[in-house]
C-alpha positions, 0 to 999 in steps of 0.5 A: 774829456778824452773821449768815452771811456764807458761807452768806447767811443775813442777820439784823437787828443794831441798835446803839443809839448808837456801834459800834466794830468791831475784830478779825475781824467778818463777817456778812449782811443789815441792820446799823442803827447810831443812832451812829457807826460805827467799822471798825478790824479785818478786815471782811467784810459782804453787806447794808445797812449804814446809819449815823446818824451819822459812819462811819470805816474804818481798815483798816490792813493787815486787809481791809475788804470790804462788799457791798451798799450803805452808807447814812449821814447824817453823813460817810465818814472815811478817806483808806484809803476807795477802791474797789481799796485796803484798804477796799472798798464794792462796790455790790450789787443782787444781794446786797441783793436775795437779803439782802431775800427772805431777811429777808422773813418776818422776826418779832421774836424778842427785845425789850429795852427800856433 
């Protein structure tokens, strides 16, 4: 879980090097990737996703839906990106704006260090 999605609840997901999403994944508020990201499951996410290196949806027949905004410094991979087709990323003031008051008195709750 990625925080919640339902209620927009956001919380803070760090992945240090790649992320390989599959299955069902929802959540809310800011998801950090230092790698590569990789959707291949249903996907329902309200937040900032930023990505460090390549991010790649394959959708198949799941839905993909991001709301918010996805930053990433390598490249988007995938002829099933387009907004109306399998994999949408909706541009959102509204939630990154409600995911930022919400996460504004945030405080570290657990650190690993590897």
């Amino acid at each position: 879980e990625l925080g919640d999605r339902v209620a927009l609840l956001p919380q803070v997901t760090y992945a240090k090097g790649d992320l390989k999403l599959s299955g069902t994944t929802t959540g809310c508020g800011v998801l950090l990737v230092e790698g590569n990201l990789e959707v291949t499951g249903a996907f329902d996410y309200a937040g900032l996703v930023v990505v460090g290196g390549n991010t790649t949806f394959r959708p198949g027949a799941n839905a993909q839906i991001l709301h918010g905004a996805l930053a990433t410094v390598a490249t988007v991979v995938g002829e099933d990106v387009e907004i109306g087709g399998a994999a949408t990323i909706q541009y959102s003031s509204s939630v990154l704006s409600t995911v930022g008051s919400r996460l504004s008195g945030l405080r570290l709750k657990s650190w690993t260090q590897r």
